[in-house]
py3Dmol code that shows the C-alpha trace and the ligand (Angstrom):
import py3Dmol

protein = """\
ATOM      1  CA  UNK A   1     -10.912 165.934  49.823  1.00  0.00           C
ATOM      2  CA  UNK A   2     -10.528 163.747  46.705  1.00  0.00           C
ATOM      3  CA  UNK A   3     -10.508 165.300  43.286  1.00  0.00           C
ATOM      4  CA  UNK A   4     -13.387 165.961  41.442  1.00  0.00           C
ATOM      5  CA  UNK A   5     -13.436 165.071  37.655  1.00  0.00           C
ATOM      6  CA  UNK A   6     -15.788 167.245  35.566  1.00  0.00           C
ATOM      7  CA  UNK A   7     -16.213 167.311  31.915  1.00  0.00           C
ATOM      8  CA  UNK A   8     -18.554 170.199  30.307  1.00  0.00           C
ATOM      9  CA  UNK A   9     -19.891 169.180  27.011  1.00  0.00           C
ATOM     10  CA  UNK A  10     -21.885 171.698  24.655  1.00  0.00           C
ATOM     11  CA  UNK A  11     -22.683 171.665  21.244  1.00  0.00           C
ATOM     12  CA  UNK A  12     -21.584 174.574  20.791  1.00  0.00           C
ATOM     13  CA  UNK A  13     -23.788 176.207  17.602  1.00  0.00           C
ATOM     14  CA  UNK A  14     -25.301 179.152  18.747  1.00  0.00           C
ATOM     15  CA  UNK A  15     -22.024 180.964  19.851  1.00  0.00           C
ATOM     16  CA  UNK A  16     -20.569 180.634  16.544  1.00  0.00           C
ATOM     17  CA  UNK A  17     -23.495 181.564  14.327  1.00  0.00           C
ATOM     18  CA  UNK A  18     -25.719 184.243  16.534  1.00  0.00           C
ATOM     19  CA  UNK A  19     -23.587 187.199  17.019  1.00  0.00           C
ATOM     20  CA  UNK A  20     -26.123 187.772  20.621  1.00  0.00           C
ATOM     21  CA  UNK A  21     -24.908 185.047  21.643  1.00  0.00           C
ATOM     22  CA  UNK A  22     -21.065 185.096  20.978  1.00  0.00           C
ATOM     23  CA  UNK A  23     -21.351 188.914  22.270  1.00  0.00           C
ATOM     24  CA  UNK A  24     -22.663 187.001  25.960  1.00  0.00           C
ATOM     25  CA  UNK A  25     -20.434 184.349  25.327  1.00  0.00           C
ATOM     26  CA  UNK A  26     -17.595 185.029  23.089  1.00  0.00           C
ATOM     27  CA  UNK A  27     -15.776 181.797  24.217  1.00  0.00           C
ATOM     28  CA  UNK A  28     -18.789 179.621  24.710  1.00  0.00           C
ATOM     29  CA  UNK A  29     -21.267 178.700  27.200  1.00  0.00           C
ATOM     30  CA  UNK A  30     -18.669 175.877  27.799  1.00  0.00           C
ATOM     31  CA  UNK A  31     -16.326 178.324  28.720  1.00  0.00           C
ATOM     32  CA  UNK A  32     -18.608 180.204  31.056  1.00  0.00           C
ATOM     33  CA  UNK A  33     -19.348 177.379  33.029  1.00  0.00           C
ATOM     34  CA  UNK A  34     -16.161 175.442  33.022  1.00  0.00           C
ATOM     35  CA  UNK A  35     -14.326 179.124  34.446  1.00  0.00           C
ATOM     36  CA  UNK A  36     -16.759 178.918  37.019  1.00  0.00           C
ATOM     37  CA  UNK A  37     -16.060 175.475  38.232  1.00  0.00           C
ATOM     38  CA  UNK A  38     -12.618 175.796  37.962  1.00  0.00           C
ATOM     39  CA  UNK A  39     -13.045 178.347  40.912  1.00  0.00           C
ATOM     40  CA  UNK A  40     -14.124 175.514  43.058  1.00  0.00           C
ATOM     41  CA  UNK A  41     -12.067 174.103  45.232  1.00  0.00           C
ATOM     42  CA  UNK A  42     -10.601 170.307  43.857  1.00  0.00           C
ATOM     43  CA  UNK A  43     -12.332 170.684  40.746  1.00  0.00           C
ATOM     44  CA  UNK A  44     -10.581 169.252  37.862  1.00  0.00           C
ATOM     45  CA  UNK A  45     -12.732 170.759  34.565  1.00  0.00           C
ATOM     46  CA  UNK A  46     -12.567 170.056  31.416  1.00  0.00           C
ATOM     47  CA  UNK A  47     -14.773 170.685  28.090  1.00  0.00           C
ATOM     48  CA  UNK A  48     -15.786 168.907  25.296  1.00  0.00           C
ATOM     49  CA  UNK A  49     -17.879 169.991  22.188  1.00  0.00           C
ATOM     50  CA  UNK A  50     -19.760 168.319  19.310  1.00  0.00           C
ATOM     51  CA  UNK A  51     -17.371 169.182  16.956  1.00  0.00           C
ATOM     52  CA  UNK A  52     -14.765 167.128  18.296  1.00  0.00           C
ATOM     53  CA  UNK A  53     -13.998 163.520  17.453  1.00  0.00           C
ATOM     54  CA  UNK A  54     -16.750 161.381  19.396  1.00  0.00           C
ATOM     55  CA  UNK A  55     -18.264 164.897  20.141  1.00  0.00           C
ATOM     56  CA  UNK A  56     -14.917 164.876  22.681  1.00  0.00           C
ATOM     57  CA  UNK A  57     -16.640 162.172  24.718  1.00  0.00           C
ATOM     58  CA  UNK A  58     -13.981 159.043  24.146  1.00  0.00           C
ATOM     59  CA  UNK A  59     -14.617 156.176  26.537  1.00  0.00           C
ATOM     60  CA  UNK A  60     -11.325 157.530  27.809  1.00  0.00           C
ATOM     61  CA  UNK A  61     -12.568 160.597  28.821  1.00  0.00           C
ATOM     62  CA  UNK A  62     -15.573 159.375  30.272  1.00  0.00           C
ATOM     63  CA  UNK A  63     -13.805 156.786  32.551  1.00  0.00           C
ATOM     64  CA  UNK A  64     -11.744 159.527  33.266  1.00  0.00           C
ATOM     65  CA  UNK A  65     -15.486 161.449  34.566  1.00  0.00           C
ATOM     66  CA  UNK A  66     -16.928 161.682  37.757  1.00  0.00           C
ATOM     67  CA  UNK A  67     -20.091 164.056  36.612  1.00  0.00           C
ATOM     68  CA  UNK A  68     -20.893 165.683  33.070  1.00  0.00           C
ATOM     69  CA  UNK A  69     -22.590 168.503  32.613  1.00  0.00           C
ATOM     70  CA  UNK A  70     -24.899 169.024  29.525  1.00  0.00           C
ATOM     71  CA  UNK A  71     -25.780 171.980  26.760  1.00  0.00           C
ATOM     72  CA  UNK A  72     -27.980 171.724  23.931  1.00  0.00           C
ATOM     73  CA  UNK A  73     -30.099 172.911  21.690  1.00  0.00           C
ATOM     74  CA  UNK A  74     -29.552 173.463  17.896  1.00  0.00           C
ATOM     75  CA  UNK A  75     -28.468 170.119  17.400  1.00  0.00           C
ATOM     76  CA  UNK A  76     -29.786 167.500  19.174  1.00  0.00           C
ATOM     77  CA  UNK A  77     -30.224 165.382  16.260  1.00  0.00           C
ATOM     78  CA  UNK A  78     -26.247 165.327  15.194  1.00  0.00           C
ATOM     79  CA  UNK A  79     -25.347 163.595  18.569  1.00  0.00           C
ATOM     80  CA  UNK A  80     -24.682 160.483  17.878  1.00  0.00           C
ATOM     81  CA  UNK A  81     -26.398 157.597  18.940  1.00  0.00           C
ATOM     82  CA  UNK A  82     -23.513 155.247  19.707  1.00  0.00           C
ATOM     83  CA  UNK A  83     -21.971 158.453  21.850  1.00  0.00           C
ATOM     84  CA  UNK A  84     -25.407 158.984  23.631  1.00  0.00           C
ATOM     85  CA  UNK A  85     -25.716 154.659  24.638  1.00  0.00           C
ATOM     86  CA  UNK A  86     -21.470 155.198  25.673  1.00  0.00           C
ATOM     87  CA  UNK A  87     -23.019 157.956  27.798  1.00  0.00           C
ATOM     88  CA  UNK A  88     -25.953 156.342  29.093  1.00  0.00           C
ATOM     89  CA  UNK A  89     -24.031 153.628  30.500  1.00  0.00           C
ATOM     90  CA  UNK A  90     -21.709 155.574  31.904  1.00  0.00           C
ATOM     91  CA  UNK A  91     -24.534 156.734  34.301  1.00  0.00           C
ATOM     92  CA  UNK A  92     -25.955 153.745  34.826  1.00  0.00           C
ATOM     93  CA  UNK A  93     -22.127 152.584  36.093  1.00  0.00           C
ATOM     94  CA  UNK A  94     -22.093 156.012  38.370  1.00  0.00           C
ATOM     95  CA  UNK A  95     -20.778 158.924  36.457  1.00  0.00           C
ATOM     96  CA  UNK A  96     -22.860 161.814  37.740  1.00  0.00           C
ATOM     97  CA  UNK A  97     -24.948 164.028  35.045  1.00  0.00           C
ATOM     98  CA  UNK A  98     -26.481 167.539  35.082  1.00  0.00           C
ATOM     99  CA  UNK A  99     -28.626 168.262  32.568  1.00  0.00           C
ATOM    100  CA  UNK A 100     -28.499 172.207  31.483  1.00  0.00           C
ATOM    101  CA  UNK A 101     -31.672 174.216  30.187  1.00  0.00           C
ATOM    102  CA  UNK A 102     -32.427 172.766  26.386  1.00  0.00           C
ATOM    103  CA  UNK A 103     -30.601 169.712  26.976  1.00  0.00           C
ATOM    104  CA  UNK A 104     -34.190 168.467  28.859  1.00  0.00           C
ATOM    105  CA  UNK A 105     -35.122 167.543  24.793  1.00  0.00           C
ATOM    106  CA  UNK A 106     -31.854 166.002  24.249  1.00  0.00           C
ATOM    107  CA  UNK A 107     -31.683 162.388  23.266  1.00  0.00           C
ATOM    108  CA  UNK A 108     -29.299 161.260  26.266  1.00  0.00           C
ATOM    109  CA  UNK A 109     -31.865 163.293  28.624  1.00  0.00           C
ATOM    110  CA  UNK A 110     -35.129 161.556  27.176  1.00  0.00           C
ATOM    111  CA  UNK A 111     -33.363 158.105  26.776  1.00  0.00           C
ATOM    112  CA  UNK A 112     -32.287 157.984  30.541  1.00  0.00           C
ATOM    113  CA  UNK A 113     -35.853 159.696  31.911  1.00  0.00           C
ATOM    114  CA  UNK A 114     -37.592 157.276  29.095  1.00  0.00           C
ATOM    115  CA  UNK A 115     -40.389 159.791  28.801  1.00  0.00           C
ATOM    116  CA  UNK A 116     -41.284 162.620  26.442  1.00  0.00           C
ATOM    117  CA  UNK A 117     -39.147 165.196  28.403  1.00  0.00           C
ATOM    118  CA  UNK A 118     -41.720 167.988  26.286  1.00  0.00           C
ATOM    119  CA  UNK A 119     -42.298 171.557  28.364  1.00  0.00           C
ATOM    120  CA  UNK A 120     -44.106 174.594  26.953  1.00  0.00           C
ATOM    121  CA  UNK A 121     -41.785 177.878  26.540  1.00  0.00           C
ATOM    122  CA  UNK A 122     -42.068 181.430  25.349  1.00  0.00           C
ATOM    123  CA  UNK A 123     -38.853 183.757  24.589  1.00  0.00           C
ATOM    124  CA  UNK A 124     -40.166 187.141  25.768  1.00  0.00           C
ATOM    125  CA  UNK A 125     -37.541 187.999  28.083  1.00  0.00           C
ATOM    126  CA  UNK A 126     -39.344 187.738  31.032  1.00  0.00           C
ATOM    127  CA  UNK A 127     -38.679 187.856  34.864  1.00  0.00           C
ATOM    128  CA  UNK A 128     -37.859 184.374  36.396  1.00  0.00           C
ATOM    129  CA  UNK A 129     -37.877 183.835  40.452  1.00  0.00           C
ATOM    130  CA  UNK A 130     -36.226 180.365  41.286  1.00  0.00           C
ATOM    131  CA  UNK A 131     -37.609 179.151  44.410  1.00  0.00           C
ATOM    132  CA  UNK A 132     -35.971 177.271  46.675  1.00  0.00           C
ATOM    133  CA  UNK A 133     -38.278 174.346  47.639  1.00  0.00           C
ATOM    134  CA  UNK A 134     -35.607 171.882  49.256  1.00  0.00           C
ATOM    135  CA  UNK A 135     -33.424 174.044  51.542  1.00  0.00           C
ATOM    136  CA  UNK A 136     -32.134 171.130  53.487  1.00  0.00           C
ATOM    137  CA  UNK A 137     -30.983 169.765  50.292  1.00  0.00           C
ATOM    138  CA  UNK A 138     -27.143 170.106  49.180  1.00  0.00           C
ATOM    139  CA  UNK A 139     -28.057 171.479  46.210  1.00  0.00           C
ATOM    140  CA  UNK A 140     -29.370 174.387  47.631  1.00  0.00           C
ATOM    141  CA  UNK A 141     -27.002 175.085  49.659  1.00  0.00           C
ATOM    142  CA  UNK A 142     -25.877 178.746  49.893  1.00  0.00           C
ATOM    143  CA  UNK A 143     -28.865 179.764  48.236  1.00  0.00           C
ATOM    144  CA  UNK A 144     -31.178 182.663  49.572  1.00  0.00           C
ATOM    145  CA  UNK A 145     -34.758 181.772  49.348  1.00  0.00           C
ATOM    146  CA  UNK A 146     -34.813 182.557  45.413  1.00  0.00           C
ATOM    147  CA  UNK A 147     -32.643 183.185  42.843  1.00  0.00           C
ATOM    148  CA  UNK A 148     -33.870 186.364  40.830  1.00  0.00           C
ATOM    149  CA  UNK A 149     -33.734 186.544  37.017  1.00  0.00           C
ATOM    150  CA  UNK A 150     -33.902 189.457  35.563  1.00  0.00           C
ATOM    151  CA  UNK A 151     -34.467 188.213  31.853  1.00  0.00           C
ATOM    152  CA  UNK A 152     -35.449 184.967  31.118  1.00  0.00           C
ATOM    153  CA  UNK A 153     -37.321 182.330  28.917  1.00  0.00           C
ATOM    154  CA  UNK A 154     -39.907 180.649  30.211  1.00  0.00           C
ATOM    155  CA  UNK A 155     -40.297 176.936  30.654  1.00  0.00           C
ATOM    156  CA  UNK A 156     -43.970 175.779  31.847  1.00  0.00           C
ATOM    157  CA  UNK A 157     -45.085 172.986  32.897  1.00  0.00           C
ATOM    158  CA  UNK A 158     -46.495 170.268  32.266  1.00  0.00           C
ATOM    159  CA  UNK A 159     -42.965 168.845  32.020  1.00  0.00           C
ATOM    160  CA  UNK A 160     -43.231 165.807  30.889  1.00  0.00           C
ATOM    161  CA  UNK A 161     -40.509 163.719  33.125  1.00  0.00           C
ATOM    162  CA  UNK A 162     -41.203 160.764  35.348  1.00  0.00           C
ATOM    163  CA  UNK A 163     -41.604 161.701  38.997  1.00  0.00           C
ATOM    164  CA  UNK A 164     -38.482 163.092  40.428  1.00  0.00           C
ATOM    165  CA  UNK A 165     -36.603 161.545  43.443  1.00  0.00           C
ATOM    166  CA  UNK A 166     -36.117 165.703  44.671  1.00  0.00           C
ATOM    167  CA  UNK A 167     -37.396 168.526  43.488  1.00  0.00           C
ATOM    168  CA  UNK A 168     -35.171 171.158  44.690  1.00  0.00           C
ATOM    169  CA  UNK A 169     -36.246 174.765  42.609  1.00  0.00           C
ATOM    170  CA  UNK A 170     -39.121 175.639  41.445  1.00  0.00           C
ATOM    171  CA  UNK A 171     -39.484 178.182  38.754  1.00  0.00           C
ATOM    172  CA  UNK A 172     -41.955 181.266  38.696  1.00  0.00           C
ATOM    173  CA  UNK A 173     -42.458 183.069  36.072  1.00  0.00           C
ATOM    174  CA  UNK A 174     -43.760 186.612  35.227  1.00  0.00           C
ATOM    175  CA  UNK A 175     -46.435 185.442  32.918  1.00  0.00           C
ATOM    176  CA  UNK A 176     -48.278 183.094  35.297  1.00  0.00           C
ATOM    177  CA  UNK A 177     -46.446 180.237  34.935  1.00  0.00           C
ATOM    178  CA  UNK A 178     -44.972 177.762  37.201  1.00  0.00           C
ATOM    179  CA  UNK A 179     -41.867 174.921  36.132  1.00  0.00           C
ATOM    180  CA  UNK A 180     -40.253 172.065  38.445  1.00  0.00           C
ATOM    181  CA  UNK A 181     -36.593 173.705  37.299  1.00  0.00           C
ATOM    182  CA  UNK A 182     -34.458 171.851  39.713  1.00  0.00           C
ATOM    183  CA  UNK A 183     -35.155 167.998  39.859  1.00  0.00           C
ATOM    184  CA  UNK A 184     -33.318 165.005  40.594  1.00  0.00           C
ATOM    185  CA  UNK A 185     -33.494 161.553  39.910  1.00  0.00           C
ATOM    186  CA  UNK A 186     -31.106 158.384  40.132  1.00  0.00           C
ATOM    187  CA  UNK A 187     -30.945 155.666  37.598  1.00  0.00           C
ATOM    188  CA  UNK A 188     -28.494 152.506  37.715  1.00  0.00           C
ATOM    189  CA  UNK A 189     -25.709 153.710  39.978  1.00  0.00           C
ATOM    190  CA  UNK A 190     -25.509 157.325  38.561  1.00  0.00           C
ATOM    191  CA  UNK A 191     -26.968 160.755  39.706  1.00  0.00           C
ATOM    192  CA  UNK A 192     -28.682 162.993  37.670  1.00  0.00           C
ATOM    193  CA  UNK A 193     -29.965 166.929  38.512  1.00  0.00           C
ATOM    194  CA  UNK A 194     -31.609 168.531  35.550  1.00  0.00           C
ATOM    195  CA  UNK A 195     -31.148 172.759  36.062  1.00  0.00           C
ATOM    196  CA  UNK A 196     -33.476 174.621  33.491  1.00  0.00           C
ATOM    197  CA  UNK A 197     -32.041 178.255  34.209  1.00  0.00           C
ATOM    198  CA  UNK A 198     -29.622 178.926  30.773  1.00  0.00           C
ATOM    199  CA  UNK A 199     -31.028 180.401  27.695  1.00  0.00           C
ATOM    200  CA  UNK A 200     -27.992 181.406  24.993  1.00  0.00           C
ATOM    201  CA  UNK A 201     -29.842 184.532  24.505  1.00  0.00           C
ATOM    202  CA  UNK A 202     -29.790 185.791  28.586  1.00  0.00           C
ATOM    203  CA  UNK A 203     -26.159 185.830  30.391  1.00  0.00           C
ATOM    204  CA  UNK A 204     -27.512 183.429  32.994  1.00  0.00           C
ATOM    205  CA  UNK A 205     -24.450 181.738  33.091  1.00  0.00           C
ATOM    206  CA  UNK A 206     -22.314 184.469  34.604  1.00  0.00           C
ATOM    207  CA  UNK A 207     -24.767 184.469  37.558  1.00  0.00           C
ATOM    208  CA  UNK A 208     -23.010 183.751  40.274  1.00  0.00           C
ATOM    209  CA  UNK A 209     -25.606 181.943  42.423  1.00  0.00           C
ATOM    210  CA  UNK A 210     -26.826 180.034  38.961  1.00  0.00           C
ATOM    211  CA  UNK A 211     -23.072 179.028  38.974  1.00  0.00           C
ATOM    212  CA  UNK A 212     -23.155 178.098  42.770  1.00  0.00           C
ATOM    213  CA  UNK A 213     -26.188 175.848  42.187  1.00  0.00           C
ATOM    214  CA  UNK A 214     -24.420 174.083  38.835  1.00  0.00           C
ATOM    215  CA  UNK A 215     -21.200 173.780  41.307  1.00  0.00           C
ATOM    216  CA  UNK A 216     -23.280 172.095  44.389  1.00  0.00           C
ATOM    217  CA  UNK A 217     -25.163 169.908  41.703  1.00  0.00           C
ATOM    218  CA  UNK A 218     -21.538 168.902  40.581  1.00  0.00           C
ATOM    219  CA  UNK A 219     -20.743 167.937  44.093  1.00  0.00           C
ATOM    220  CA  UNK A 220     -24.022 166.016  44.955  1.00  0.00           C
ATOM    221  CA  UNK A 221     -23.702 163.737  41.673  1.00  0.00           C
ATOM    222  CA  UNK A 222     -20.173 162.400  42.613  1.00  0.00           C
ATOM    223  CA  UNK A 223     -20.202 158.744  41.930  1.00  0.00           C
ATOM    224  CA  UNK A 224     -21.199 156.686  45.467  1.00  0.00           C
ATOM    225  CA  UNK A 225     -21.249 153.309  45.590  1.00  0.00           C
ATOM    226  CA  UNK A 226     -20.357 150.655  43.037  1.00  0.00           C
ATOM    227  CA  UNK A 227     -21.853 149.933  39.540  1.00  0.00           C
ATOM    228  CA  UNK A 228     -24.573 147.317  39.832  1.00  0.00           C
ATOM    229  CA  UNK A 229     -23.612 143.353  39.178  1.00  0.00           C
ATOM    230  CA  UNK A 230     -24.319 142.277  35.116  1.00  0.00           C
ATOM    231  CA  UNK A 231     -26.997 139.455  35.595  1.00  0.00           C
ATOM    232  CA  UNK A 232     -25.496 136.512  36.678  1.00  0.00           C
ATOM    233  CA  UNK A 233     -26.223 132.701  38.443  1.00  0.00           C
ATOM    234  CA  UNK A 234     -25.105 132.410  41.861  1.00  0.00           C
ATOM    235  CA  UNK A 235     -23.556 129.196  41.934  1.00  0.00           C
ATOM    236  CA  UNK A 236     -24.486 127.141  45.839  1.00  0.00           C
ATOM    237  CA  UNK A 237     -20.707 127.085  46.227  1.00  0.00           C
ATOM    238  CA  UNK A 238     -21.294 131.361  47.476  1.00  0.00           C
ATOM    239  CA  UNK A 239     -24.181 130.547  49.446  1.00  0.00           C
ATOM    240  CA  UNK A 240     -23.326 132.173  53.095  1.00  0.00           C
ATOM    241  CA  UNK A 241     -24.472 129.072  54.840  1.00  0.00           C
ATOM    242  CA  UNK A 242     -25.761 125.274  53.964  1.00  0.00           C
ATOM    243  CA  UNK A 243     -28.776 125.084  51.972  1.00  0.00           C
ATOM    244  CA  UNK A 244     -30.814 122.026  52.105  1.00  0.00           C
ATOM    245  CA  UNK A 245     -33.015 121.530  49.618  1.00  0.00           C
ATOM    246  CA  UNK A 246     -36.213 119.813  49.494  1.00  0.00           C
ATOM    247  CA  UNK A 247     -36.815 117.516  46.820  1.00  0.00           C
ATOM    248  CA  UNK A 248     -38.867 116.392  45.063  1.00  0.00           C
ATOM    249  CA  UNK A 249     -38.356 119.598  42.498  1.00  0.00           C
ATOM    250  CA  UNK A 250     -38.316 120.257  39.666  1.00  0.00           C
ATOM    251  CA  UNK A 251     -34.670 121.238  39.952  1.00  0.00           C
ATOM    252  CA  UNK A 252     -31.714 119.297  41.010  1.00  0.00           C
ATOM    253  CA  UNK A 253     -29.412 119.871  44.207  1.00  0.00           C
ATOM    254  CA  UNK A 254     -27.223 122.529  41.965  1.00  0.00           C
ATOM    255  CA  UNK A 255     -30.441 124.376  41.214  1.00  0.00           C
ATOM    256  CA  UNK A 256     -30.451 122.870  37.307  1.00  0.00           C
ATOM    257  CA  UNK A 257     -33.563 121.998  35.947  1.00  0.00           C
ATOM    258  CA  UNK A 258     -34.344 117.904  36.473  1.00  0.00           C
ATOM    259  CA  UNK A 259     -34.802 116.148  33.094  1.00  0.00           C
TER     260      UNK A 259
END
"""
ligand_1 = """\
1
ZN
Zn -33.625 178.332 25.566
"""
view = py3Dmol.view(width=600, height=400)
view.addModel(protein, "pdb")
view.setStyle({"model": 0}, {"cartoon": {"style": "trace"}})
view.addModel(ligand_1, "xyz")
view.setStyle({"model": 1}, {"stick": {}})
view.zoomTo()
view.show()
């Protein structure tokens, strides 16, 4: 089995300035996640934050990505936009994304979904059950028939993101309401699974079947294929057999316009 390339990127605020947080995740949620990955067999991981020159996301080290994943929350705004368009067409060329929790209002999230990526959410600590809707899907796989949460926030719907190619989990929640939390979509040549399960505050991270379902998303968004052509003319020379063309028309035999 190939290697697979996997860059983490968070912004990595909320460990450094909430002392709940850095007690959950002393290291970062980065950290966390990247530790987990690591564990999976030909899984090459590595992490990049904000703080880092290009927020650690060179075109270097995106050539050098098969699938991203993606945490944020505090700072959405300080991404740059320049990083976020590098990004973007990264995807569209193949590279694989996951989308983590608060990263569904982050700018590379809305700008590849193109819609107002807007939920409703309450912080009360609440009891999440992640349903499995999809089990034939690979993203499920090795997943019971819900993931149980003891504390959680609550993301509701309506979510506002364009129909989903899968939706894989769906969330319950212990006041009432309902979330598509596991949903996938493909734009250009690239993959993309968005995962809600992941506030800072709740150590949903060191879950190991959250962590199995980040790994398998990891493994479904591997680049396939080849990046689409950039708009081009076909010149008649490539054409698989003769063409005869009928005139009169408005264009001549190469397919220019007549004068
Ligand atoms: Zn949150």
């Amino acid at each position: 089995m190939s290697t697979i390339r996997v860059t983490v990127w968070n912004e990595f605020v909320h460990e450094r300035t909430n002392p709940e947080v850095a007690r959950i995740y002393p290291d970062g949620i980065h950290e966390v996640l990247a530790r987990a990955l690591r564990q999976q067999e030909g899984f090459e991981v590595r992490t990049a934050t904000l703080g880092e020159p290009d927020h650690g996301l060179t075109d270097e080290v995106l050539r050098q990505t098969d699938v991203l994943t993606w945490w944020g929350h505090a700072a959405h705004a300080d991404v740059r936009d320049d990083v976020v368009a590098r990004v973007h067409a990264r995807v569209l060329e193949g590279m694989g994304l996951i989308v983590l929790h608060s990263g569904h209002w982050s700018k590379l999230f809305k700008r590849i979904l193109g819609t107002s990526c807007a939920l409703c959410w309450r912080e009360a600590g609440e009891r999440e059950r992640v349903w499995v809707v999809d089990p034939g899907h690979p993203i499920a796989a090795g997943i019971d028939r819900c993931i149980e949460i003891e504390q959680s926030e609550m993301y509701g719907e309506p979510f506002g993101i364009p129909t989903p190619d899968d939706i894989v989990f769906l969330s319950w929640f212990q006041g009432g309401e309902v979330f598509r939390g596991g949903c996938t979509w493909r734009r250009g040549s690239g993959r993309i699974f968005y995962f809600s399960p992941g506030h800072e505050t709740y150590p949903i991270y060191h879950h190991p079947q959250i962590q199995r379902v980040i790994a398998n998303g990891v493994r479904w968004a591997v680049p396939q294929g080849r990046p689409y052509d950039t708009p081009r003319k076909t010149p008649i020379e490539e054409a698989r057999e003769p063409i005869v063309f009928r005139a009169p028309s408005v264009h001549d035999s190469r397919g220019n316009l007549a004068h």
